[in-house]
NUKOL-152623 format. One record per residue (C-alpha): x, y, z. Coordinates in steps of 0.25 Angstrom, whole numbers, plus 5000, padded with zeros to 4 digits. Layout:
<domars>
(domar (X,Y,Z))
...
</domars>
This chain:
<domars>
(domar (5333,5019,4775))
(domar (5320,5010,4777))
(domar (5319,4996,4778))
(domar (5312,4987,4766))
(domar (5309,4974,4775))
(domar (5297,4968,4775))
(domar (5290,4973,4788))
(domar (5292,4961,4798))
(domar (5281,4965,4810))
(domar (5267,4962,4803))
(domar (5255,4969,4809))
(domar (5250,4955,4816))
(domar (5263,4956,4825))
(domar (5260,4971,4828))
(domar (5254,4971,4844))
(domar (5248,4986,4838))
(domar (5246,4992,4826))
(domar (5252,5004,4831))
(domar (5267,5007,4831))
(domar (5277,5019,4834))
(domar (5290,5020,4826))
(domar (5303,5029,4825))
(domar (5313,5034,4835))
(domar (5318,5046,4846))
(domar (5313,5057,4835))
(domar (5301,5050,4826))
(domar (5290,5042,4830))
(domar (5279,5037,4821))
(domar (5266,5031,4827))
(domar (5260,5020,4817))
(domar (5245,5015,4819))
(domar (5235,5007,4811))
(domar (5222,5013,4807))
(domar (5208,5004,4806))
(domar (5212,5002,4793))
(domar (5222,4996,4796))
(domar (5233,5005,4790))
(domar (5245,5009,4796))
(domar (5246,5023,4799))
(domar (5257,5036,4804))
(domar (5248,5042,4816))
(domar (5262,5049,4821))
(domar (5275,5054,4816))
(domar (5281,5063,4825))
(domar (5292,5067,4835))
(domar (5292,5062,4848))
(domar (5286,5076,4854))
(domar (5277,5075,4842))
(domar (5261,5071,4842))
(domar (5250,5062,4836))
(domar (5249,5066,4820))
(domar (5236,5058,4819))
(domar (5230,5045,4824))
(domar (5230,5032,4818))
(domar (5215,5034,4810))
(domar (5221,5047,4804))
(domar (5235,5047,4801))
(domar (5238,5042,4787))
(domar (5241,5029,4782))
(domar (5255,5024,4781))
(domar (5257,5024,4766))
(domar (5248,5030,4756))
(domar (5247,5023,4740))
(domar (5239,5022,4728))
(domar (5241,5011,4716))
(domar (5232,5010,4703))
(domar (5220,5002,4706))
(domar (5221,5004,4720))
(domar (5215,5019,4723))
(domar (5218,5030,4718))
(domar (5226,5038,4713))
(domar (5236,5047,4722))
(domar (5232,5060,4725))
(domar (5237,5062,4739))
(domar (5234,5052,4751))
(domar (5219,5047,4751))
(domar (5218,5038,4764))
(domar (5205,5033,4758))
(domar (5209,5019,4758))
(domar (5206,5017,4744))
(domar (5221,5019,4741))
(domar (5229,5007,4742))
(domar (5238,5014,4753))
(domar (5226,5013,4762))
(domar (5224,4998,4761))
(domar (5239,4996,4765))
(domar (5237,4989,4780))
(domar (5249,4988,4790))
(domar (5254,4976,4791))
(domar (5266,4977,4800))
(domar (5279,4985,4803))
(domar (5295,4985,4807))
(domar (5304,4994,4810))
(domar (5320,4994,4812))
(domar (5333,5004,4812))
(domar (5343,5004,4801))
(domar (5354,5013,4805))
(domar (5350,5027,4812))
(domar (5335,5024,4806))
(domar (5322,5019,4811))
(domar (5313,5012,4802))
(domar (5300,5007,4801))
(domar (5293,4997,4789))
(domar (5278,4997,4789))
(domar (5273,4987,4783))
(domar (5258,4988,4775))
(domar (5249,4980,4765))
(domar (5238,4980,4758))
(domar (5233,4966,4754))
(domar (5223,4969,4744))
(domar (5235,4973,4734))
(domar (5246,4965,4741))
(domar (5254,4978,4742))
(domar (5264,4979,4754))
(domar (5270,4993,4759))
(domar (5281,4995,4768))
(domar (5281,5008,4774))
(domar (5296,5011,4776))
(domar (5298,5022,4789))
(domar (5312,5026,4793))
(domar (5316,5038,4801))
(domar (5332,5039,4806))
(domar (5332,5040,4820))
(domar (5332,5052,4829))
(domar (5326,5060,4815))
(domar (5312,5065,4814))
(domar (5311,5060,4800))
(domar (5303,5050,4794))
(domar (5307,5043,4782))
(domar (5295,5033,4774))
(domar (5295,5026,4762))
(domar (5283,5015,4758))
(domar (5288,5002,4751))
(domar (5277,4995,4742))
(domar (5277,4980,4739))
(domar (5266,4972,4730))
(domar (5264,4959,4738))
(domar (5250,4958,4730))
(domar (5248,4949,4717))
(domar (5246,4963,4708))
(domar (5254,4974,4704))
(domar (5250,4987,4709))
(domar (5254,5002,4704))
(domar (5257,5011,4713))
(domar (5253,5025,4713))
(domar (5258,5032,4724))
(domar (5264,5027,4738))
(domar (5267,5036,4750))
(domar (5280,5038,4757))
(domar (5274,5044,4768))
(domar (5261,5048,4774))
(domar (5258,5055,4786))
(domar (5246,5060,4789))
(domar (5240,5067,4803))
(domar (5248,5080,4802))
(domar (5242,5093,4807))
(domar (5231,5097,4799))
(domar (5235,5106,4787))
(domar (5229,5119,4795))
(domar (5242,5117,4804))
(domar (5252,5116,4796))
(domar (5261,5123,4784))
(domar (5267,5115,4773))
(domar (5281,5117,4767))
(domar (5287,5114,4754))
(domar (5299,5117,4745))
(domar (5296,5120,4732))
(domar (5312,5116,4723))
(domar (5313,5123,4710))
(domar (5327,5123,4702))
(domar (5335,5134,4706))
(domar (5325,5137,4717))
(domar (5326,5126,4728))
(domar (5319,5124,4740))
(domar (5311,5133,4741))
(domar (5300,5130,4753))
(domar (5287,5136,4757))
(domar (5276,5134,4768))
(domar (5262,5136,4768))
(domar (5250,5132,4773))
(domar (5245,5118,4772))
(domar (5233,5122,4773))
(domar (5235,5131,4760))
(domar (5237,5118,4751))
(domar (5228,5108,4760))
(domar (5213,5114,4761))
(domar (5206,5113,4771))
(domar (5191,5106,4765))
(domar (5185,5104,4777))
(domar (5187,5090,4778))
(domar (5174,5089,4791))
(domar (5166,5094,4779))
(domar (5168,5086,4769))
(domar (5172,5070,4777))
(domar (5185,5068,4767))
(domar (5201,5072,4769))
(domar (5205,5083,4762))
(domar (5210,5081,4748))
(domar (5219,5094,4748))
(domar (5234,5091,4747))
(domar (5246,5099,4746))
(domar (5253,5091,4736))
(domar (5269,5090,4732))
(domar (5276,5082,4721))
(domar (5290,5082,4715))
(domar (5288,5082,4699))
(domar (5299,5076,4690))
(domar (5312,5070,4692))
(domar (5318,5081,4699))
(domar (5311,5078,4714))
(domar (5314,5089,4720))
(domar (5310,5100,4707))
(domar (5298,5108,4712))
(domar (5298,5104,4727))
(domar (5306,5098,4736))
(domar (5300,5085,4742))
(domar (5297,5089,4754))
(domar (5288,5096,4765))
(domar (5285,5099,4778))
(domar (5274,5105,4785))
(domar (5274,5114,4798))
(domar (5264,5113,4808))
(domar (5261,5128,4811))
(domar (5260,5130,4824))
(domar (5266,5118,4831))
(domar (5278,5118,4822))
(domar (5280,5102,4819))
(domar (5285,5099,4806))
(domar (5284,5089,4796))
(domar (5293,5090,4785))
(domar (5296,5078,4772))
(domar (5303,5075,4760))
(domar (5301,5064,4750))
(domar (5313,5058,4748))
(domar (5310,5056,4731))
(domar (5320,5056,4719))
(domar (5309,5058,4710))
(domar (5294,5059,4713))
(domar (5286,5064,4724))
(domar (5275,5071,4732))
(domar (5269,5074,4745))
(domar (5257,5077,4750))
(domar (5251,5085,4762))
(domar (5236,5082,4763))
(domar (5225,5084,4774))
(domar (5218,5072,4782))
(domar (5210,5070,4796))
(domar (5212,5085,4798))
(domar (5227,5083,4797))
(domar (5238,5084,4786))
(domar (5245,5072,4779))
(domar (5258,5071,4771))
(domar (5260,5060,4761))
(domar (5274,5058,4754))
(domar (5275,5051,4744))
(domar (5286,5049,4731))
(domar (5281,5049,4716))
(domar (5266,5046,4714))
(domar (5258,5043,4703))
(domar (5250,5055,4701))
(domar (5261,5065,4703))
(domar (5273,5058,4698))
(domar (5269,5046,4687))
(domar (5270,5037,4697))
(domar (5267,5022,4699))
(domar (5275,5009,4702))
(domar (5270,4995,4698))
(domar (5272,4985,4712))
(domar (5272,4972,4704))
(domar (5270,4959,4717))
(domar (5281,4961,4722))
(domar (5288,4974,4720))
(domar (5290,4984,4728))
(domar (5291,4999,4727))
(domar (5297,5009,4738))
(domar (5293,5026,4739))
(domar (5302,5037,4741))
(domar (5303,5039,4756))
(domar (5295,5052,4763))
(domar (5301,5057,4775))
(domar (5297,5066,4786))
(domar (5301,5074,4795))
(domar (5297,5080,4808))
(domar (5301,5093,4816))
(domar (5296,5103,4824))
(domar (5298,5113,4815))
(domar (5303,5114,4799))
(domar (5317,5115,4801))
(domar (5316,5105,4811))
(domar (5310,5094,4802))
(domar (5320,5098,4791))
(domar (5333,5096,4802))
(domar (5325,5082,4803))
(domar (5324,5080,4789))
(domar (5338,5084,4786))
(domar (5346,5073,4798))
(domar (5335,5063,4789))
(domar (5341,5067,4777))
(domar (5354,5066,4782))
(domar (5351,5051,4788))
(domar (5342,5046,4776))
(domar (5354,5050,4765))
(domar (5366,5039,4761))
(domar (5379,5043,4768))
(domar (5390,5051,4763))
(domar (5404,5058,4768))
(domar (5399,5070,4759))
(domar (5387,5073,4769))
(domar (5397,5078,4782))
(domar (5409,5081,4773))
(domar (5400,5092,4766))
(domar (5412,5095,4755))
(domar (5411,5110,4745))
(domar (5407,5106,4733))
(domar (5410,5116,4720))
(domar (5404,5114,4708))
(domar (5406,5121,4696))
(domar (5393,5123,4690))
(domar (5384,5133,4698))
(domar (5388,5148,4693))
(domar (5400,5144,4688))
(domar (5405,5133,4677))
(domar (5388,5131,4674))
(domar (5393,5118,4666))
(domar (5404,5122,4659))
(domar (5415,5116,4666))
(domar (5428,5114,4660))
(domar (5444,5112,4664))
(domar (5449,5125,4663))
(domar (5435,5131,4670))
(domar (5436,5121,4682))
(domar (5451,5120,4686))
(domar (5451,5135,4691))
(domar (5436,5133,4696))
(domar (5441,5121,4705))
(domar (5454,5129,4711))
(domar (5444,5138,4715))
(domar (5434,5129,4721))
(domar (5446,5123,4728))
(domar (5451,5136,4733))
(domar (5437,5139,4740))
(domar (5436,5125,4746))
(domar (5428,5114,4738))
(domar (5429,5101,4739))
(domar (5421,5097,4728))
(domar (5422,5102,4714))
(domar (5411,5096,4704))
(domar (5410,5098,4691))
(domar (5397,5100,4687))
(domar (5390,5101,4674))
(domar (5395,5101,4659))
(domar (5410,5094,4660))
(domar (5404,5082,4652))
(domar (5400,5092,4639))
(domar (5409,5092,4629))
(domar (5400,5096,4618))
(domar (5395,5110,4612))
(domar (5380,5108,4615))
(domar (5377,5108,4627))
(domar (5378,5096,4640))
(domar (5364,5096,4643))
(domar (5359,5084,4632))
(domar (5372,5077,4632))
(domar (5375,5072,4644))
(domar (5377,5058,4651))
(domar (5390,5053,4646))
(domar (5397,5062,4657))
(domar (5411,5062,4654))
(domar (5418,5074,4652))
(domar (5421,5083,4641))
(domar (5435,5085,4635))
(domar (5431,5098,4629))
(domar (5429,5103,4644))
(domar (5441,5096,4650))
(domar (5453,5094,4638))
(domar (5464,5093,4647))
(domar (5465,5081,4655))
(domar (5449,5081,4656))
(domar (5441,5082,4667))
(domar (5450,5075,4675))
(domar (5460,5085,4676))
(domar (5447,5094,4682))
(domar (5443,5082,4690))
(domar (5459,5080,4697))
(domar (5460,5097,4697))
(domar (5449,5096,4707))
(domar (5455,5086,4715))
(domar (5469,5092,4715))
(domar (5461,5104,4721))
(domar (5456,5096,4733))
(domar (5441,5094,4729))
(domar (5432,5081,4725))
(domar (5429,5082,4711))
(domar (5412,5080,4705))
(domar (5406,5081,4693))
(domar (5390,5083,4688))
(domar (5381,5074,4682))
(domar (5368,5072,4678))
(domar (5368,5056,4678))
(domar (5353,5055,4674))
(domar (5355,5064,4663))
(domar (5357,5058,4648))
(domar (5357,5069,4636))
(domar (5351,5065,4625))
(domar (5362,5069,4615))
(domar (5371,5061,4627))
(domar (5377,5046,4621))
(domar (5372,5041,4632))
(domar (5357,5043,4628))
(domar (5360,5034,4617))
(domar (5369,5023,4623))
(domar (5359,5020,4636))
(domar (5349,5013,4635))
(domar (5335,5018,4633))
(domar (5327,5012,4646))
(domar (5340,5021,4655))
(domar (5332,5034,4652))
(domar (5320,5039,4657))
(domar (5308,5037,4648))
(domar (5293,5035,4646))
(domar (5286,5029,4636))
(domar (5299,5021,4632))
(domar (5304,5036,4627))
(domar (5317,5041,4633))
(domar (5314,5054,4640))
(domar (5321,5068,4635))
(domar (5322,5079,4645))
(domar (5328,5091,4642))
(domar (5338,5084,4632))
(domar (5340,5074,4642))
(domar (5337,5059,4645))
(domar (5336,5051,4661))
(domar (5342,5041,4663))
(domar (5334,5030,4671))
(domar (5345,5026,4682))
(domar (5337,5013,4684))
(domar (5341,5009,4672))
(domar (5355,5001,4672))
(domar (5361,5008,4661))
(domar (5358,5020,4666))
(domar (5365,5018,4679))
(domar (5377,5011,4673))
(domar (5380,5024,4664))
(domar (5380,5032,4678))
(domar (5388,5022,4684))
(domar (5398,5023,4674))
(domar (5397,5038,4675))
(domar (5399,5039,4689))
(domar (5411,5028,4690))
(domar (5419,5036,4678))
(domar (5416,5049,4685))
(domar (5416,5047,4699))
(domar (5424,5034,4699))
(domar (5436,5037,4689))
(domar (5436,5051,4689))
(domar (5437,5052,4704))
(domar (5423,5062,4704))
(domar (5419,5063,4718))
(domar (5407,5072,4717))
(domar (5395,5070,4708))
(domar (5384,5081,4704))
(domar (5372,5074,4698))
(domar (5362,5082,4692))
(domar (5350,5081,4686))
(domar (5343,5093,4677))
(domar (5332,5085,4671))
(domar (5317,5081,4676))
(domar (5311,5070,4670))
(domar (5296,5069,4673))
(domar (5289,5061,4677))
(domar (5299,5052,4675))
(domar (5302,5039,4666))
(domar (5294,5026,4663))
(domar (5306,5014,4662))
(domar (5301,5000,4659))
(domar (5296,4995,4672))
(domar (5290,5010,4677))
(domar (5274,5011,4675))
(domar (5274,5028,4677))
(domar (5286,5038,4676))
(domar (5285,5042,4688))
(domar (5291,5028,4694))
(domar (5302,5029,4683))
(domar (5307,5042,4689))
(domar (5307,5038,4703))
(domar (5315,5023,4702))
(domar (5325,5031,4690))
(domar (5327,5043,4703))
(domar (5329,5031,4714))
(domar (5340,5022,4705))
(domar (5347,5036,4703))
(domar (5348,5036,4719))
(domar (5351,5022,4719))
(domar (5361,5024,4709))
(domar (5368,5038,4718))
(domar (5368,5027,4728))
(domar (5375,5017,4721))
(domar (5386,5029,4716))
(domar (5389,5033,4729))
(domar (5391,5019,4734))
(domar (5402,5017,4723))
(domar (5408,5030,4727))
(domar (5405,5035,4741))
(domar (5412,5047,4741))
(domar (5405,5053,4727))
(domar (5396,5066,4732))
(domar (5385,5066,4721))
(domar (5376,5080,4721))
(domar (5362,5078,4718))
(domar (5357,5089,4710))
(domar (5344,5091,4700))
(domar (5345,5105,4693))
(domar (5349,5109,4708))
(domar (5340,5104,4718))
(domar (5328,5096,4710))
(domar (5332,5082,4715))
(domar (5333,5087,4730))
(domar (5326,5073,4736))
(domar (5328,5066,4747))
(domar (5333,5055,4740))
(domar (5342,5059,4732))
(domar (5349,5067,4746))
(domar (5350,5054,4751))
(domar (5358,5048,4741))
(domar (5366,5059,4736))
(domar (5377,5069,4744))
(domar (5374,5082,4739))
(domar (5360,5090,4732))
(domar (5362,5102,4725))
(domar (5352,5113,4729))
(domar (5349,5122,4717))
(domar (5355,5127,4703))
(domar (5351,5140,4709))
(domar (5362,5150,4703))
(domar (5358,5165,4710))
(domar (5365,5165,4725))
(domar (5355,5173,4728))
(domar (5344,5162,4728))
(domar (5352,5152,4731))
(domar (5349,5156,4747))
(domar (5335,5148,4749))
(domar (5339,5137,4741))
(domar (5353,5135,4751))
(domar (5344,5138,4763))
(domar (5334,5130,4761))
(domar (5341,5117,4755))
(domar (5342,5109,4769))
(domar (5328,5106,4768))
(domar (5330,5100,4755))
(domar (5344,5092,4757))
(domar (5352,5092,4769))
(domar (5363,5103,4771))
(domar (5375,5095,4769))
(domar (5369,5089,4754))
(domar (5365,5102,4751))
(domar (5371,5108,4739))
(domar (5371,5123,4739))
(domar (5379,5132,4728))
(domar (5387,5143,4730))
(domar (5391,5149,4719))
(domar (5402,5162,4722))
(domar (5406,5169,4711))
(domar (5417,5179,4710))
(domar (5409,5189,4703))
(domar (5400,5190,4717))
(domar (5403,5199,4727))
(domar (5407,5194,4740))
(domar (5394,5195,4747))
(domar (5387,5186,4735))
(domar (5399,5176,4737))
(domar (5396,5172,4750))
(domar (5381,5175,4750))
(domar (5384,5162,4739))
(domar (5392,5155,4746))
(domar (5384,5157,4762))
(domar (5372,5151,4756))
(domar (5380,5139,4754))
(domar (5386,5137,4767))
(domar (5373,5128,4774))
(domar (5373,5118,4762))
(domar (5383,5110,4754))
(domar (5392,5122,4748))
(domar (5393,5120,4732))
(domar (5401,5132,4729))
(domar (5403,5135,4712))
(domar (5405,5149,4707))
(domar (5418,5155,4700))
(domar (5426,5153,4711))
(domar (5439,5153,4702))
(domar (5436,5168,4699))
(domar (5435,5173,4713))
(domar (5446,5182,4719))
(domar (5450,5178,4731))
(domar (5444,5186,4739))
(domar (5430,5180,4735))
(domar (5435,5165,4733))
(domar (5439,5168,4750))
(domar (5424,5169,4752))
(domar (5422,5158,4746))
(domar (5432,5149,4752))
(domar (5427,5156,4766))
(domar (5412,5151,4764))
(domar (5417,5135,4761))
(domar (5426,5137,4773))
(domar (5413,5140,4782))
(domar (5406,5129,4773))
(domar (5417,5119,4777))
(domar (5417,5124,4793))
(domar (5404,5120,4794))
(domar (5399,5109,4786))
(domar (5401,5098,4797))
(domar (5389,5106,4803))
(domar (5382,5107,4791))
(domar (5382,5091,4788))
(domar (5372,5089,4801))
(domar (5366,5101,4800))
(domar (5349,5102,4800))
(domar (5345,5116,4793))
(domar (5336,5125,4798))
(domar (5330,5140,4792))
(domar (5328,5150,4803))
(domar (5321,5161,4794))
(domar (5312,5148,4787))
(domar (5315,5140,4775))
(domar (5319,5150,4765))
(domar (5311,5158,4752))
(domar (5315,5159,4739))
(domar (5317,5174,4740))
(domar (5318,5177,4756))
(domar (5328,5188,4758))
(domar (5333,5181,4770))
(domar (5338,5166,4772))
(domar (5343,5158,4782))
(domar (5347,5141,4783))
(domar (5352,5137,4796))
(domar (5359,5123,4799))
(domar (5359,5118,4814))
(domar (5372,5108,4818))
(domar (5371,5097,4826))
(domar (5371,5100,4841))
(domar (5362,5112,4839))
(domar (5374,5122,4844))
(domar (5378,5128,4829))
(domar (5370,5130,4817))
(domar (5372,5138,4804))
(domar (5365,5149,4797))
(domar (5364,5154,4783))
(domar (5357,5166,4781))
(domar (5355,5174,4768))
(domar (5351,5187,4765))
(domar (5345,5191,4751))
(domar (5339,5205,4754))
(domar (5329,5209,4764))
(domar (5335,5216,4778))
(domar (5348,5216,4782))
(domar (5345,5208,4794))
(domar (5338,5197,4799))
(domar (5334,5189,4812))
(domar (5336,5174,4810))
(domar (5330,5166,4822))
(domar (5336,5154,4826))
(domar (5325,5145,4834))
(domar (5327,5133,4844))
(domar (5339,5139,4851))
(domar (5334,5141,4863))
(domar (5341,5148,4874))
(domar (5352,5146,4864))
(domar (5360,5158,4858))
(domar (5366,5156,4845))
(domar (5382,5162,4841))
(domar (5381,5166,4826))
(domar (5392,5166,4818))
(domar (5395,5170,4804))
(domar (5402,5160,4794))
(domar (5399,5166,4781))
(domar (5402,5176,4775))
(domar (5415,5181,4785))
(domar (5414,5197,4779))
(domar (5410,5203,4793))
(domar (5399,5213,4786))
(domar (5392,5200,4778))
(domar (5383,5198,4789))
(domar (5381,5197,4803))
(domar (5372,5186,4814))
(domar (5371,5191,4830))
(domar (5359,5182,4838))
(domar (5349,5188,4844))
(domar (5343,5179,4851))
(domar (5332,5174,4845))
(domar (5339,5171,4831))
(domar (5351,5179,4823))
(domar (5351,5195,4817))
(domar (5359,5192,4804))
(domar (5363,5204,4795))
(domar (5365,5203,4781))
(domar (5368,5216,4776))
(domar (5370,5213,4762))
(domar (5364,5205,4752))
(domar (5365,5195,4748))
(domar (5370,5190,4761))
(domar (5373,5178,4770))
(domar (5377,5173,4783))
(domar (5381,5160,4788))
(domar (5381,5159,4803))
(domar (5385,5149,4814))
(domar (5375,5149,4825))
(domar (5381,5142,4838))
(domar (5370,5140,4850))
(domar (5373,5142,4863))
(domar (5365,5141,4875))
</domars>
């Protein structure tokens, strides 16, 4: 969303090197120091205060190159680092659209190396969004280490505030937890000893799944006067970011892949040029705040599609049910069924490509379908059974997936796989392939257009269950690192280039669940999957806390019924659903009909309020939730501030609970009960200050229409 020109107002024509940029809800203060470095003294809200004054705040962008400083190991600020010789030369801004933008320009002519700091932020949205673009106007080519995305510096000092993280395990998603930041960042006595601290809290995405580990993301809490600052790194492959103290305050630096943690390095011959991951940040007065300002960015930074306000039930067959063993005679009852309840989408997930007796996993990349699985009329006649029945048909892939007992491993050229060392890389019985490669995209181009283009597939669920790390060395790449990034950003591009043959193709972005849960790929693709998670009963704090990954609409939340559960099971699955993208599975073709009512009932509220859903911003009324809490609760406000929705679970514990519900006012709130419709599942009455909720079995769960009046 950032402009590339060249910046146009030079620093001679500058009647003061000091400047103010953004709009009605952002505004950054931009001053330079003695040194003649451009710095961020504020970032804030218009209510909001001075961060740090132009000597102490931070410089605009932080680097390191071999031969130039040393190596990365958090932001120095010494000025031995080539980032610190980078002197502002000028700067431009314009609006694109609904976004404000701001290109900073700053060089350093001992290298000839030019940097363009890229700022956006849409308007009316406390958000800011920075990237750095790197040119080499010098004689010489340079390597470089490490390049910020973002730095901001003259945050409260680390005594003030607490820092939140998420860690995302497979099966275990989204799993945050504060603490502290004084507990990672020690206090050293910095009076003492006449040098910053060196303490860091440190976090870094490993492998090619981003998003396996941590999510990329962050906030911190000031403790007592409630502000919040909360970031992601919008990476598909590498990244880290760091919280550190300076000048008594705190600092955050954002960065994409770097040498030191990732096998990182790019050669900038004269001339070339090299762009970082954007880092964006957001700014509330509180956590779920920030995270309503995070999510309205999310919504505006992401390529447009009918699929975000239509919000369409997807079933697919895998998750408790078909488990990648599809077939005719298994599908065609399963998909009156899904019907019946009130899909709209049915996708075939994995294993209607095997026809073989030894397994799929190490075979696959031809993707066309077996005859052993689909004899009569082939998977055509499964493909048209769906569409007779009223729903979009979709099919799983895994398009970067090659098994090494596939043809294709064979027939493609050796430089369209990953490799080092010029030896093509095995993992788990599998090889990469390297979408920069043109060989490598044409085979998915002719993928795609045979399965989306002649078979009339309108839904696609790509997968992607290996981690390759640290990545691949192609001719042209001088560390790994690089390889995996510019392989991860030509798969985007080439997402992008998919849905612009065929715009109304949904595509699910899925890794083993939610292990490529990054901003950039939520903004290329419609849907994310949240988790392979397979026990309902923890699949409540991966559902509640998903907004803060992904916003609700793109979401992707299972809910898998099956007819050997009893009825309070069946919608205890289906309710946790209900605030998310509904992906329903299960055995609905052996339900009586009795319990496939209940399910068709929970897609009918689904579908009553999605409109809502689409513009909704999230928020948690008992806190974001733990992994084993008893009681859990996801809320979603509407536009207008008059209705909002709550999910609340019940897992054990006391059969009642008070839920407050804040920032009302003199307001008092109307519950309603949506799901479950039984009389004794549950019940809601306000009590003023928030909502007594009952749930006197477990497991349980209740969603509730809140309707404010004054």
């Amino acid at each position: 969303m950032t402009g590339t020109a060249d910046v146009a107002q030079k620093a001679s024509d500058c009647a003061h090197d000091a400047f103010t940029w953004g709009h009605s809800a952002l505004r950054a203060d931009f001053a330079v120091g003695t040194d003649g470095t451009l710095r961020l003294v504020t970032l804030h809200r218009p209510d909001g205060t001075r961060t740090a004054d132009v000597e102490t705040a931070l410089p605009l962008v932080e680097l390191t190159a071999l031969g130039h400083g040393s190596g990365w190991s958090g932001p120095r600020f010494t000025g031995t680092a080539l980032g610190a010789r980078l002197a502002y030369r000028g700067h431009r801004t314009d609006r694109h659209a609904d976004w404000e933008r701001l290109t900073v320009e700053l060089h350093d002519p001992a290298t000839g190396l030019t940097a363009f700091a890229e700022l956006s932020t849409p308007t009316g949205v406390p958000v800011l969004r920075s990237r750095v673009r790197l040119r080499n106007d010098g004689t010489q080519p340079l390597v470089i280490q490490s390049v910020s995305s973002l730095l901001l510096g003259g945050l409260p000092a680390p005594d003030a505030l607490d820092v939140h993280r998420a860690r995302n395990d497979w099966l275990a998603e989204c799993r945050w937890f504060a603490e502290p930041l004084r507990d990672a960042v020690a206090d050293i006595n910095v009076r003492a000893h006449q040098h910053d601290s060196r303490a860091a809290l440190v976090l870094t995405g490993r492998g090619s799944w981003p998003t396996d580990g941590h999510l990329p993301m962050g906030a911190l809490t000031e403790r007592d006067g409630g502000r919040t600052w909360l970031w992601q790194v919008e990476s598909p492959a590498g990244w880290r970011w760091d919280l550190g103290e300076r000048a008594h305050g705190t600092y955050l630096a954002l960065n994409g892949p770097t040498d030191a943690a990732h096998q990182w390095r790019v050669r900038l011959a004269p001339g070339e040029e090299f762009t970082t991951v954007p880092g964006v940040l957001a700014l509330g007065s509180g956590f779920d705040d920030a995270m309503g300002a995070l999510t309205s960015y999310r919504r505006a930074v992401r390529r447009p599609h009918p699929d975000h306000s239509a919000l369409p039930v997807v079933f697919n067959d895998y998750m408790n049910t078909l488990m990648g063993d599809p077939t005719t005679a298994k599908l065609l009852p399963l998909i009156d069924a899904a019907a019946k309840a009130g899909a709209e989408y049915f996708c075939i997930d994995s294993g209607w490509y095997d026809d073989g007796t030894e397994g799929w996993w190490d075979s696959v990349g031809a993707w066309l379908p077996s005859p052993r699985r689909f004899p009569d009329g082939g998977i055509q006649r499964v493909l048209d059974h769906i569409r007779q029945r009223g729903m979009v048909p979709g099919l799983w892939l895994e398009p970067e997936a090659i098994g090494v007992r596939s043809p294709l491993a064979a027939e493609l050229p050796p430089e369209a796989f990953f490799q080092r060392d010029g030896i093509r890389l095995d993992e788990q019985g599998r090889h990469q392939l390297d979408l920069r490669h043109p060989a490598a995209r044409a085979h998915l181009d002719r993928t795609v257009d045979r399965i989306v283009g002649d078979w009339g597939v309108g839904y696609l669920k790509l997968d992607y269950n290996i981690v390759v790390d640290p990545g691949t060395c192609a001719p042209g790449d001088i560390a790994p690192g690089a390889g995996l990034l510019g392989h991860a950003q030509a798969y985007l591009d080439w997402l992008s280039d998919v849905l612009d043959r065929y715009p109304g193709l949904v595509i699910e972005n899925c890794a083993s669940g939610g292990m490529r849960m990054d901003g950039a790929c939520l903004a290329v693709t419609q849907l994310q999957s949240t988790s392979d998670q397979q026990d309902p009963l923890r699949y409540p704090p991966i559902a509640a806390a998903a907004p803060t990954a992904v916003p609700p609409e793109q979401g992707a939340v299972w809910a898998y019924p099956q007819p050997e559960f009893d009825d309070d099971l069946i919608r205890f699955t289906l309710g946790g659903a209900l605030l998310g993208r509904i992906h329903l599975s299960g055995h609905l073709n052996r339900m009586t009909g009795h319990q496939l009512a209940l399910v068709r009932e929970a897609v009918s509220v689904y579908k009553a309020i999605r409109p809502d859903l689409a513009q909704a911003a999230p928020f948690w009324p008992l806190g974001l939730p733990a992994w084993t809490d008893e009681w859990l609760a996801l809320g979603m406000r509407a536009p207008g501030d008059r209705t909002a929705y709550l999910s609340v679970w019940r897992r054990g514990g006391e059969p009642e609970l008070h839920v407050p519900i804040g920032d009302l006012g003199d307001r008092t709130v109307r519950p309603e009960i949506l799901h479950p419709s039984a009389p004794a599942a549950g019940s809601a009455v306000w009590d003023g200050t928030g909502l007594r909720v009952s749930l006197p079995r477990t497991p349980g769960v209740l969603l509730l229409r809140l309707t404010m009046h004054a």
